[in-house]
N, C-alpha and C positions, 0 to 999 in steps of 0.2 A: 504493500500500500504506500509506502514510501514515506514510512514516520520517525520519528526519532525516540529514542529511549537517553533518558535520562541516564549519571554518572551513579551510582548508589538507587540503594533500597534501605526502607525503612521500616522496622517491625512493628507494627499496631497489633499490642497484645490485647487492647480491650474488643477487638471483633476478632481476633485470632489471623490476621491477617501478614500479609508482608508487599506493601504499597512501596512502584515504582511509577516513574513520571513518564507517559509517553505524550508523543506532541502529532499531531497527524494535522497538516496545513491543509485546507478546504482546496484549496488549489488541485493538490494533489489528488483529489477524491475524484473516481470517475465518475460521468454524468449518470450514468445507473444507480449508483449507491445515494447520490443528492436528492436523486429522484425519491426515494424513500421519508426522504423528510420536507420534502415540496408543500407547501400550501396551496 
């Protein structure tokens, strides 16, 4: 999809989790997938 992932993760023990930062620029999105979110 052509996104970026962030440097590090971070552990969130209060949902049991382990949150990383991804970045996905609309740009990059193919017209199919915008389409999903079209009004």
């Amino acid at each position: 999809l052509g996104c970026y992932i962030g440097d590090g993760a971070v552990i969130d023990e209060q949902f049991g989790t382990t949150d990383v930062f991804i970045l996905l620029p609309i740009d990059r999105l193919e017209s199919r997938y915008l389409a999903l979110w079209d009004d």
